[in-house]
N, C-alpha and C positions, 0 to 999 in steps of 0.2 A: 504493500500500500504506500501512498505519499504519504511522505510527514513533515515535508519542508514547511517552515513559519509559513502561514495562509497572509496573505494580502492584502490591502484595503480593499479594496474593490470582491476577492474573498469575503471578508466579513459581511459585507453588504450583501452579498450573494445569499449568506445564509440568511440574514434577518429577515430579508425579501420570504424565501421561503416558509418562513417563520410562522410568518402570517398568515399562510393555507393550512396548519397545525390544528388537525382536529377539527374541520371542516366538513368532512366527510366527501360523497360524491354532489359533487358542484361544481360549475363550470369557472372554471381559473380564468381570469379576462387580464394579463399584465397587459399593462399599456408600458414598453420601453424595453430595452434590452436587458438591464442587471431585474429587472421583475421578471422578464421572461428567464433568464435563467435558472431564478430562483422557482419560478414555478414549476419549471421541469427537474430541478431536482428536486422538491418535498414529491412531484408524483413516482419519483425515482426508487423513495426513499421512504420518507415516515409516511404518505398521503397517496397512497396508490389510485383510492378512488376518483382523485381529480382527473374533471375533463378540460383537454386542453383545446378549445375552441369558442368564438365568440361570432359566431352567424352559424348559418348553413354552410358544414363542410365536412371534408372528408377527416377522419379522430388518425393522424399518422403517428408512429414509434419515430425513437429516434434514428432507428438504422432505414427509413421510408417505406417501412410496413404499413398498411390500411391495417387499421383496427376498429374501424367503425364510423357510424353514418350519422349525425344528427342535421334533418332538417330544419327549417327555420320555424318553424310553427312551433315546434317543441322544445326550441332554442327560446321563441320569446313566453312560452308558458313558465319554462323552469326562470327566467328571470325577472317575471311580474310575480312570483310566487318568493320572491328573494334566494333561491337557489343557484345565484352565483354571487363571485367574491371579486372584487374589480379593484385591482391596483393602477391608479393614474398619477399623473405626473400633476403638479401644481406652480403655477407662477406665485403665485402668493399664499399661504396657508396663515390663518390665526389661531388666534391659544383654543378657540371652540371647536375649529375645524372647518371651519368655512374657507374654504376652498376656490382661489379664482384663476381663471386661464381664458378670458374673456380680453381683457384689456387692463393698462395702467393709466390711473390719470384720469378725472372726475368722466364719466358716460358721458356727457354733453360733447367733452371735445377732449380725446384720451392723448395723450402722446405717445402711447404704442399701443397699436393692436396686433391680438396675440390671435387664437383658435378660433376664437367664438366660446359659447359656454357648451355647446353640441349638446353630449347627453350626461353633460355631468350632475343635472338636478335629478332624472330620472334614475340614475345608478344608484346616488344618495339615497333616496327614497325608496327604494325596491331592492337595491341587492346590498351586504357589508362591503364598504371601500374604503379600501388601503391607502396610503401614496407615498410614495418614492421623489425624493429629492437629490440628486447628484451635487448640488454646489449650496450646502446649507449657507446663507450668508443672512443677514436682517433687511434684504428685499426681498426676500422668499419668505420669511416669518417675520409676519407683520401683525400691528397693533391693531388693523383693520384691513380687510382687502379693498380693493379698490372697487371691484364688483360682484359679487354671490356670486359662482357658477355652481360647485359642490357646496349641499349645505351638510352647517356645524349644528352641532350640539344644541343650540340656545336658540338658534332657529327653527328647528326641527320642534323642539319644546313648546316654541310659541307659537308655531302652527297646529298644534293637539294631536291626537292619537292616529288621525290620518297618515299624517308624516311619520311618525317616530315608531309603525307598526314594524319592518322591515327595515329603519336606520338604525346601522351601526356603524362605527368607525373604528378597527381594530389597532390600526397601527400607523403611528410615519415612520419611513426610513430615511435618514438622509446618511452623507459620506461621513459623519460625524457621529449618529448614536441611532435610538430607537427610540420612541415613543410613544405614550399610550395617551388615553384622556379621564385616568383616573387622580388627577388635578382636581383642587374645589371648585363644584359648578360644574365637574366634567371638562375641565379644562384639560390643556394640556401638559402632559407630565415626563420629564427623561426617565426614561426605563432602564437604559443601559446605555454605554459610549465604547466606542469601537476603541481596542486597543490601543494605545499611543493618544488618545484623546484626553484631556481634562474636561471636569464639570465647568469649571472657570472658562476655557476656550467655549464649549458652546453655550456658554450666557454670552457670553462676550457678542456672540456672531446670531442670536438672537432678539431679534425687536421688541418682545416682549419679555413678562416677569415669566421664569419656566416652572414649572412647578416641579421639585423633585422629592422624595421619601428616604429620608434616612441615607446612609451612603449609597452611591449610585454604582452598582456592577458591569463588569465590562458583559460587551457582547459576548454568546457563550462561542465556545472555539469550536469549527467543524470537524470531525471525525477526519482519520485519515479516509476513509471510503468515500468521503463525500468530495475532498481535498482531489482524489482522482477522478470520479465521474466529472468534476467540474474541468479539471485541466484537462481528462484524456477522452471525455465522452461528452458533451453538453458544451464546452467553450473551448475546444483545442487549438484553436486560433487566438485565446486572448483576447478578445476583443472586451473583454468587463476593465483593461487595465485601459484603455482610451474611455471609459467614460469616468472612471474612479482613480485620484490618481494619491498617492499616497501611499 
């Protein structure tokens, strides 16, 4: 097995995965490359039953085996019924979770326009969503977003049981730590910090007050088994060290 020290871009690999932990069968939606490869390794590994598809398509292995068919009709039943798990990227996230990738700079007249909000209200509201951040910096974790796309916590609440039947938010990842929203109020709270990280560094690089419990543990260490699927089967190419770099 590998056992050479894992990576930054490693770490992040597992936390990603992290997040489909005990999920059961439910369609893995990563939106990005270190999500995607975390989502192939928890189906690798601890989470077999995850499906790795998000429309109508054909369910392939890694080696370009057909292993299965899921239509789109059945694709959009299992995720109005919250049976999928949707990790996306954020331009902006805050301490509740609200989530933008819409634009920066007041709606009236932005200074950058970014995606659109596509289906980030709909995902929030119907399936649990993750999100992954590559360059934690305090314009990524902001005091406010600039526009809802994914909703947080405090929004979801004050829209009533509608909303908050199917809203979850399990986790952020960024290249810095992990986090959950068991913060006061469901805020946001460091779970853990990726190796070589201080707590001190991501307050620093965060816009807001972070909420942490007691001493904060590092990310846990992946297995040698996992250490190889990741380098010799799932990213043999490297490609997680162009977007993580550390």
């Amino acid at each position: 097995m590998t056992t050479a020290t894992a990576t930054r871009a490693e770490y992040c690999v597992i936390a990603c995965a992290e997040a489909w932990r005990g999920d059961g069968e439910v369609l893995a939606s990563p939106m990005g490359l270190v999500p995607s490869l975390g989502a192939r390794l928890a189906q690798r590994t601890f989470s077999p039953e995850l499906l790795m598809t998000d429309g109508e398509a054909l369910l392939v292995g890694l080696d370009g085996t057909v292993e299965g068919w899921l239509p789109y009709r059945r694709h959009l039943a299992m995720v109005t019924g919250g049976r999928r798990h949707v990790m996306m990227g954020a331009s902006q996230i805050d301490r509740f979770g609200n989530q933008n990738i819409s634009c920066i700079g007041p709606w009236e007249q932005p200074s950058r326009q970014l995606l659109g909000v596509r289906g980030a209200p709909v995902n929030t509201l119907n399936n649990p969503v993750s999100y992954w951040v590559p360059r934690h910096s305090r314009r990524v974790f902001v005091e406010r977003v600039d526009m809802v796309s994914g909703v947080g916590h405090d929004r979801a609440a004050a829209a009533g049981p509608a909303a908050t039947r199917y809203h979850r938010l399990p986790r952020v990842v960024s290249d810095l730590g992990v986090f959950d929203f068991a913060g006061p109020g469901r805020s946001m709270r460091l779970a853990s910090v990726h190796p070589g990280v201080t707590v001190e560094q991501v307050r620093e690089a965060t816009g807001f007050v972070l909420a942490t419990d007691g001493e904060v543990p590092c990310t846990r260490e992946p297995t040698g088994e996992e250490l190889r699927l990741i380098r010799e089967v799932i990213d043999p190419k490297g490609l997680r060290d162009r977007e993580v770099r550390g």
